[in-house]
N, C-alpha and C positions, 0 to 999 in steps of 0.2 A: 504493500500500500504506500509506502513511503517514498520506494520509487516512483509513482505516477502523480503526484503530487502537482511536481509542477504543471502537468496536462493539463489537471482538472480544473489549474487556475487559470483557465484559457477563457469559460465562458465568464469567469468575472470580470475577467479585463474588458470582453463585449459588450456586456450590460453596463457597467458605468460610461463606455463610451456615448452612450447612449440618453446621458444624465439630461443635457440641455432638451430633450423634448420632453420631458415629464414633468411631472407636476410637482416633483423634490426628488432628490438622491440624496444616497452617502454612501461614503465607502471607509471601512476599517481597519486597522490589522494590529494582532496583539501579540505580546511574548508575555512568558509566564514562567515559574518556576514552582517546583514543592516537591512530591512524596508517589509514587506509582504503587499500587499494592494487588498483589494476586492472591486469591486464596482459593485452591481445591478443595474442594467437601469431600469428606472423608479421610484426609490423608494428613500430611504434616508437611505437606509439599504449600505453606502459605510464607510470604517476605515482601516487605516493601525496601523503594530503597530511592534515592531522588532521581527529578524528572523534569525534564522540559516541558513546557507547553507551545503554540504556537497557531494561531486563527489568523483568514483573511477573508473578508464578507464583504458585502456591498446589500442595497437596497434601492429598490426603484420603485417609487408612488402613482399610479395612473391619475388616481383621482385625490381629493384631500385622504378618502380614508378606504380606498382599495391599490394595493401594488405587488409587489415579490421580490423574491432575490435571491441569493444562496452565500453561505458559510462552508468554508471549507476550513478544517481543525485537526491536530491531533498531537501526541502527547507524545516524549521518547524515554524510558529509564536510562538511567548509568547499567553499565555490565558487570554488575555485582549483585543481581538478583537472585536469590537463593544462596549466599553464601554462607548464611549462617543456616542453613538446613543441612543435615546428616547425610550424607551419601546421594544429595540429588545435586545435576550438573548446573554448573556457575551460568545464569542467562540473563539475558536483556530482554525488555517488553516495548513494543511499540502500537501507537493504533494509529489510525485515518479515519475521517467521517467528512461529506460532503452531504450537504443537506439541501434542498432546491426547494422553498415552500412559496406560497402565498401569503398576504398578508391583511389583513383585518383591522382597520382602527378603531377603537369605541372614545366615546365622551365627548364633551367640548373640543380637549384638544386631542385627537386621536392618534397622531404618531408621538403621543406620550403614553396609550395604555393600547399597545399592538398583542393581535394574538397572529399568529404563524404558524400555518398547516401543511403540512408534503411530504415528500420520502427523503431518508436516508440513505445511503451507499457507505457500509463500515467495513474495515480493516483490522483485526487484531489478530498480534505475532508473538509467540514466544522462541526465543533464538538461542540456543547451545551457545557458547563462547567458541569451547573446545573444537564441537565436532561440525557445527554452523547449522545442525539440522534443526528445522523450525517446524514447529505446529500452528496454524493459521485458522481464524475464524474468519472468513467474509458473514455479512448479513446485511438483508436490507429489507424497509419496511414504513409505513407511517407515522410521522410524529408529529407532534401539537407544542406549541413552544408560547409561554405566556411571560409578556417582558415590561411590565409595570416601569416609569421613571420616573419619580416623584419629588417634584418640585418643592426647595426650601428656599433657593431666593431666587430673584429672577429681576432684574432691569432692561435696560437699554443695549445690546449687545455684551450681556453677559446671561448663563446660570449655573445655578449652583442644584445640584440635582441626586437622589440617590436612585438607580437605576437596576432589577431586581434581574435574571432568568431565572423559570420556571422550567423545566422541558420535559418530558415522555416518551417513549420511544417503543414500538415492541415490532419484534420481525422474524423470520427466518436464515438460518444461517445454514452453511459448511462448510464443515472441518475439514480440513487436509494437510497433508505432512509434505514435507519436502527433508529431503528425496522422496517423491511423490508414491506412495505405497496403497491408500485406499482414502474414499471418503465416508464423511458421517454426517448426516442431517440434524439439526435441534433447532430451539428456538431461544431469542433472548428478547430480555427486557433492559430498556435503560431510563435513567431520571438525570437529572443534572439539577443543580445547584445554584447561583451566584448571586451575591451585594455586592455595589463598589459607590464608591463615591466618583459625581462627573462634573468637571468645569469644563464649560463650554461656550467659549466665545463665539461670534458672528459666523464664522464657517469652517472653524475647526474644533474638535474639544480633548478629552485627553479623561481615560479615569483609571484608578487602581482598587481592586478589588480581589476576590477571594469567589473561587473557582472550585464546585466538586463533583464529577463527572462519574457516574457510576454506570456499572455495566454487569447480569448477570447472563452468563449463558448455562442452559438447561442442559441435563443430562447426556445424553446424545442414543439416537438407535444403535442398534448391537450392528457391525457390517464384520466380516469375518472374525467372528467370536468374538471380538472387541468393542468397548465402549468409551466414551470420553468423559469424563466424568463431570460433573457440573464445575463452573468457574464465577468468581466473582473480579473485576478487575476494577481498579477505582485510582483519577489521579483527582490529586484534591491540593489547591497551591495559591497562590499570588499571580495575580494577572494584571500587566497596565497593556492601556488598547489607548491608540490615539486612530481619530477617525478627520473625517473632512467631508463637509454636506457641498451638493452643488446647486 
């Protein structure tokens, strides 16, 4: 997932291009830092260990209060995942998620209490140090994303504003191994988390907040005698995001 990356940030750059015919844009990008954590059910195979973050979104309004856009996001451990576990091999975790929803504004002022509906496109890897072999979730599916930002002061080209995510997520996934050996079907769920504080001037703004991304994948069907067993992965950190409206 990490390698495609840059691709998917192809239709972003399209859509903003496109900012002067609509009725507002913005565009964003964020870096983050904290804590990646896996934990297997059943086993003793759980470790967290720190982690990057990394977001670049855009938004486009048709109307005051209908538009869309998409977020592209994803998270990298250090390679010292599992080190303090007993006999399981030293790895690294990574994910990817692009998200392409619609957007919804309610109230007076509606691009301050947006709700956001669409699909997902996820990625998540866990990677050997040693031997490089990785086990991978792809999943994708509908989510619902509610993003409150709740004005404490506000004049004349400036605010001061605290700005919430909400998000949902549930879909289909499968597992595969590389070196490719067989796959397994399940399904997951996700929520996500985030407060930050935002100042925002005239056509740019800048916020830092706290970010926490949760991901559960289900069990997995049995495909030659084998099962995957449930996963929990979760990065949860520090995020500043500077953005620019058109």
């Amino acid at each position: 997932m990490r390698k495609i990356l840059p691709i998917l940030s192809i239709p972003l750059l399209l859509a903003c291009s496109c900012a002067t015919e609509s009725h507002g844009a913005n565009a964003y990008v964020a870096f983050g830092g904290g804590s990646m954590k896996h934990e297997t059910t059943g086993t003793d195979l759980d470790d967290k260990t720190d982690a990057g973050y990394f977001a670049l979104g855009g938004e486009v309004m048709f109307t005051e209060r209908v538009g869309g856009g998409l977020r592209l996001e994803g998270s990298a451990s250090d390679d010292d995942l599992f080190t303090d576990v007993a006999g399981a091999p030293v790895s690294e975790a990574g994910d990817g998620e692009l998200f392409f929803h619609g957007t919804v504004g309610f109230g007076e002022q509606p691009q301050q209490l947006p709700l956001r509906f669409g699909l997902f496109f996820r990625g998540y890897s866990l990677k050997e140090n040693v031997t490089s072999e990785e086990l991978s979730w792809s999943s994708f599916g509908p989510r619902l994303e509610f993003a409150p930002d709740i004005s404490l002061i506000e004049n004349d080209g400036f605010r001061w504003s605290l700005p919430f995510r909400l998000g949902l997520g549930v879909g289909m996934s499968t597992v595969t191994t590389d070196p490719s050996t067989e796959e397994w079907d399940t399904t997951m769920t996700q929520y996500d988390v985030g407060v930050a504080t935002r100042f925002a001037f005239t056509k740019v703004w800048f916020d830092v907040g706290y970010l926490n991304r949760h991901v559960n994948y289900s069990e997995s069907d049995e495909t030659a005698g084998f099962t995957i067993l449930e996963a929990d992965t979760t990065f949860s950190g520090l995020v500043v995001t500077f953005g620019v409206k058109f």
